[in-house]
C-alpha positions as CSV (number, residue, x, y, z in Angstrom):
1,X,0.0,0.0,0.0
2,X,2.9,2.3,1.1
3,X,4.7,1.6,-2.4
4,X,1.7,2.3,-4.5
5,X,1.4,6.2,-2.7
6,X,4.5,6.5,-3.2
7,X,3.7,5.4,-6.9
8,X,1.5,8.1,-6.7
9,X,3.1,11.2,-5.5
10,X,6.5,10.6,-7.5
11,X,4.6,12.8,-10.9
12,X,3.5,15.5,-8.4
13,X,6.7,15.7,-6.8
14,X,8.1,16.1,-10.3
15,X,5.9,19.3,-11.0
16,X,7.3,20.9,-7.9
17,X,11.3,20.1,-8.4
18,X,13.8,22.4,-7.9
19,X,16.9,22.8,-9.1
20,X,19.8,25.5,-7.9
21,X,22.9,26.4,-9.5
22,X,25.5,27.9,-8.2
23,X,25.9,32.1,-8.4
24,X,27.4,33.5,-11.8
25,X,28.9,36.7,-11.9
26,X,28.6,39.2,-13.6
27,X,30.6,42.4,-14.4
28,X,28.7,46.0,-15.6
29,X,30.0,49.5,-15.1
30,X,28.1,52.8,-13.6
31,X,25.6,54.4,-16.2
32,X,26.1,51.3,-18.7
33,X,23.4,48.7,-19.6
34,X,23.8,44.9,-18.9
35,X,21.8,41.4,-19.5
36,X,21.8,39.1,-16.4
37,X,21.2,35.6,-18.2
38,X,19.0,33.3,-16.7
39,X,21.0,30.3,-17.3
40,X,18.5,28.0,-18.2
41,X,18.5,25.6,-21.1
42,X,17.4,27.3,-24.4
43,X,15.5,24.2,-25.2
44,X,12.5,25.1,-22.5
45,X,9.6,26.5,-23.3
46,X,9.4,28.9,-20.6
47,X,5.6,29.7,-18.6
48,X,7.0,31.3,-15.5
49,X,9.7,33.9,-15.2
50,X,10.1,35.3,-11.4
51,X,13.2,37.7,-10.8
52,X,13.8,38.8,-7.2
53,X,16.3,40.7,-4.8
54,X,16.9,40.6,-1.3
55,X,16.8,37.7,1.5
56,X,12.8,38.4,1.3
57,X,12.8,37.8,-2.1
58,X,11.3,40.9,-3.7
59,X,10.2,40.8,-6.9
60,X,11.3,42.9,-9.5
61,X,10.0,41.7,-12.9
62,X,8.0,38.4,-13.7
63,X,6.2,36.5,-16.7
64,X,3.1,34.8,-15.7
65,X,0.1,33.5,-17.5
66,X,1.3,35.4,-20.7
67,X,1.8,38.8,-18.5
68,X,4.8,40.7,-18.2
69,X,5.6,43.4,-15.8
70,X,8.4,44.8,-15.3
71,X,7.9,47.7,-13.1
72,X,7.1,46.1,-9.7
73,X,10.0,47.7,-7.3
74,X,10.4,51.4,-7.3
75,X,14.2,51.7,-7.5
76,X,13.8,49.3,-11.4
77,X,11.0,51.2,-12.9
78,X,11.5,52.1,-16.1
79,X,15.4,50.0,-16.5
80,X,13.9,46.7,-16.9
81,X,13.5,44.3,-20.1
82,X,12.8,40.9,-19.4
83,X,13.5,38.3,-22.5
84,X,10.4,36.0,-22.1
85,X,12.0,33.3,-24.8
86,X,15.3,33.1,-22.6
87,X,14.6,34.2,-19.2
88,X,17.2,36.9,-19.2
89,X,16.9,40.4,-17.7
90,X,17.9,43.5,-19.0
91,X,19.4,46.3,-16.7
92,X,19.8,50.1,-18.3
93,X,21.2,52.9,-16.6
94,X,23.5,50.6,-14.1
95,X,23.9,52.2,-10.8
96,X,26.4,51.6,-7.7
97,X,23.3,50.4,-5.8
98,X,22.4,47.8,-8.4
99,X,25.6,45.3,-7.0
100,X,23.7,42.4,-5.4
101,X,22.3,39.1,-5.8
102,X,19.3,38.6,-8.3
103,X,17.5,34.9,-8.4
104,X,15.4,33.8,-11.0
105,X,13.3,30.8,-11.0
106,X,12.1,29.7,-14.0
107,X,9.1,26.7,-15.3
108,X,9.4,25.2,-18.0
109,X,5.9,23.6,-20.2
110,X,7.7,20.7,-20.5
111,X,9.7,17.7,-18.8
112,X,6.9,17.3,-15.8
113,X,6.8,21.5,-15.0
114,X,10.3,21.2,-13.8
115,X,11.1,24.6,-11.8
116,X,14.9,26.1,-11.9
117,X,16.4,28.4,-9.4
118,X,19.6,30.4,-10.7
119,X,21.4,33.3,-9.1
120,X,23.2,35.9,-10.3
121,X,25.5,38.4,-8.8
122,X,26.1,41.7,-10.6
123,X,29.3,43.6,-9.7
124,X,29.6,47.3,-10.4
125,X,33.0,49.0,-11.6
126,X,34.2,52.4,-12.3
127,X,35.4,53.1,-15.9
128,X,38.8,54.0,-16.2
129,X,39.9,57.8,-15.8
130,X,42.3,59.0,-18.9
131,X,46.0,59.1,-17.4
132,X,47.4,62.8,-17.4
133,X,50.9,63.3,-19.3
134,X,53.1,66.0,-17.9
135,X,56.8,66.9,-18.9
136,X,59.2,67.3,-17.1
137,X,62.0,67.9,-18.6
138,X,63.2,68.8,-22.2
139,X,66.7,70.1,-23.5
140,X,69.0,69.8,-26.8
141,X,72.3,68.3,-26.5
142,X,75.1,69.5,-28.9
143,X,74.7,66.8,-31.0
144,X,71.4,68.1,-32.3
145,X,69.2,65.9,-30.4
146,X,66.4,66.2,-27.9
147,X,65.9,64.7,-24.5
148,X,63.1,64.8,-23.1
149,X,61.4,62.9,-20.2
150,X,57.5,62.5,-19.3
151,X,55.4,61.2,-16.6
152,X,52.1,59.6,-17.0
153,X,50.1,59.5,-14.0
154,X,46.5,57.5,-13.0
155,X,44.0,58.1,-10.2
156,X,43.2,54.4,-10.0
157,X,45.6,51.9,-8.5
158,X,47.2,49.0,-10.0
159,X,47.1,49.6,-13.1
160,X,50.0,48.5,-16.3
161,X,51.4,51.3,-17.6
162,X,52.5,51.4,-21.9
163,X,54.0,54.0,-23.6
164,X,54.0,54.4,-27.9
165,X,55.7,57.2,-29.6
166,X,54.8,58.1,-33.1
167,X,57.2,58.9,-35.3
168,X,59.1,55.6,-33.8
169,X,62.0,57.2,-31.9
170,X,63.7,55.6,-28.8
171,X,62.1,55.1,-25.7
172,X,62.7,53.6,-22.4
173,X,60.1,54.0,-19.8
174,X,59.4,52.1,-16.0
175,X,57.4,52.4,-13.4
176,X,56.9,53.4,-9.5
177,X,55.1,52.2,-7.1
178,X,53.2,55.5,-6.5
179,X,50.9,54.8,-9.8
180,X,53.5,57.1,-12.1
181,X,54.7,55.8,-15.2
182,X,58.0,57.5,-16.6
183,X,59.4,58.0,-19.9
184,X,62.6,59.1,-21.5
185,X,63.3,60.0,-25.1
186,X,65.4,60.8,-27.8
187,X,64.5,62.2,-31.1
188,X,66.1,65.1,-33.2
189,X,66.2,67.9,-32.4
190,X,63.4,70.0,-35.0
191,X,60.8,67.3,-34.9
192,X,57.6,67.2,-33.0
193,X,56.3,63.6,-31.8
194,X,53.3,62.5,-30.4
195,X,53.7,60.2,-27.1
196,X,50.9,58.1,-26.0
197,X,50.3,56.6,-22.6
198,X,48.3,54.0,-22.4
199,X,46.4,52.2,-18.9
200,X,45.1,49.4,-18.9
201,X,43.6,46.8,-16.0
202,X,40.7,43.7,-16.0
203,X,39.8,43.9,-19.4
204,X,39.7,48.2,-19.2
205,X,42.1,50.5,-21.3
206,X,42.4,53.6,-21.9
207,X,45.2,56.4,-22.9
208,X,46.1,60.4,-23.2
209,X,48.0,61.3,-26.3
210,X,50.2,64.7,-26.0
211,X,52.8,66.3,-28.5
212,X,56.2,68.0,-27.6
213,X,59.5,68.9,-29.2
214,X,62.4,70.4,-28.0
215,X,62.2,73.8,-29.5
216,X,58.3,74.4,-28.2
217,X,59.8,73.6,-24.5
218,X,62.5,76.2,-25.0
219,X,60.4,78.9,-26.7
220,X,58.0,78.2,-23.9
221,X,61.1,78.8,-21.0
222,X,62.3,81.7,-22.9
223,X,59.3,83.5,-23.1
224,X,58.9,82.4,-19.2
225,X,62.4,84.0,-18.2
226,X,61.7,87.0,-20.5
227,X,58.0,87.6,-18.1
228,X,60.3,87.1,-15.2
229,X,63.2,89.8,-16.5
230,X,60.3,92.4,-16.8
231,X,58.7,91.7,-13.7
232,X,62.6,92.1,-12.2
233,X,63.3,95.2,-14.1
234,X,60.0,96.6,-13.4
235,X,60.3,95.7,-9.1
236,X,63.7,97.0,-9.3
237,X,62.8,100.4,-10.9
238,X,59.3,100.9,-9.1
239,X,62.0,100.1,-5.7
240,X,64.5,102.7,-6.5
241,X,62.0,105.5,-7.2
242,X,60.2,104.3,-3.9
243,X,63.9,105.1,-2.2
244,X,64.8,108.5,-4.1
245,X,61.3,109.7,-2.9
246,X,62.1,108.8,0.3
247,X,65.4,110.4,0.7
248,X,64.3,113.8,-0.8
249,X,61.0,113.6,1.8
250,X,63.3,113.0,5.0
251,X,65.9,115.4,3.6
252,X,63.4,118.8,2.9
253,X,62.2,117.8,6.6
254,X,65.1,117.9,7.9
255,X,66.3,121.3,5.9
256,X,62.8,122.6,7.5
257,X,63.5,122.1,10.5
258,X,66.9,123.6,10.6
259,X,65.3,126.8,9.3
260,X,62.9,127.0,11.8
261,X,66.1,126.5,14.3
262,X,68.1,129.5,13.4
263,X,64.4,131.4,13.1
């Protein structure tokens, strides 16, 4: 008797079965758009479609009885698409606050209503800032050559640090432990050439491209000590007159009082 209710219940347990995969991750980056996949089979012929946040289980967007809605949490409405042929759900507009945990669980039409259960955690990055080039030094050597050095620097830590020069000249570069890359060239002496630093970390790159030369660095320092000769002439002038006014003031008040002595 026991073996034939057994017999029994085995096709309704089979409606109710659940199966759980392990979390995927998933990478997206502030103000972008992602798809979380569902991760079920694309053989089913989906009839339920339930994704939800939190311990509690809040749902966010669902597929039921041929309805889909999409807008049933505040903080999604309006950034949702759900994919009722796979399952997966679209996220626009990707915020720091989206980083969490999403489950899904899916029925399928066929195979005895067998019921899935996936999770998926979404991580949120920051985009890579653009490194900032900055000279340091530039000068000509006798020979007719220029040497110049740069330094690229980045606001984010750890990343790798390339350097490309165009016209191909020579270059040899390193870098420090304080997130600055440095760079040190030699090219002739009238040309212009256009460095580019490039940064690069988990699958992210980006890069600044800057031109110098020689000659632009020393008409820039000439015209720099040139403002800084005037300024000297023109404190030293303004200084002496200050003086000579002076002098002349304390020496007529002196002259008047003597007068007013022998008065």
């Amino acid at each position: 008797m026991r073996v034939q209710l057994l017999l029994l219940l085995i096709p309704l347990l089979q409606v109710e079965l659940l199966a759980t995969k392990d979390s995927e991750e998933v990478s997206g980056y502030i103000g972008e758009d992602i798809t979380l996949p569902s991760g079920v089979d694309p053989s089913w012929n989906i009839s339920l479609i339930e994704w939800s946040i939190l311990t509690n289980n809040t749902w966010i967007a669902s597929h039921r009885s041929g309805k889909t809605n999409v807008n049933r949490f505040w903080r999604y409405k309006g950034r949702l698409t759900l994919n009722i042929s796979s399952g997966d759900l679209g996220i626009n507009g990707l915020t720091r606050e989206d980083a969490m945990v999403y489950t899904v669980d899916l029925k399928n039409t066929e195979r005895n209503q067998t019921k899935v259960r996936n999770k998926v955690r979404l991580v949120i990055n920051d985009r890579l800032s653009k490194p900032i080039i900055q000279p340091f030094l530039g000068m000509a050597t006798n020979e007719g050559h220029c040497r110049m050095a740069l330094q690229c620097t980045s606001p984010v830590k750890g990343v790798i640090f390339t350097w490309q020069a165009q016209p191909a000249i020579n270059i040899s570069f390193w870098t420090s432990s304080n997130n600055i890359s440095y760079l040190l060239a030699t090219f002739s002496l009238d040309n212009k050439v256009n460095f580019t630093c490039t940064t690069s970390m988990e699958g992210q790159k980006t890069s600044r491209v800057v031109t110098k030369g020689c000659l632009e660095e020393q008409l820039k320092e000439a015209r720099s000590s040139a403002w800084g000769g005037y300024f000297l002439a023109f404190f030293v002038g303004c200084s002496v007159t200050a003086m000579i006014v002076v002098c002349y003031y304390f020496k007529a008040k002196i002259q008047n009082r003597r007068d007013e002595r022998h008065e």
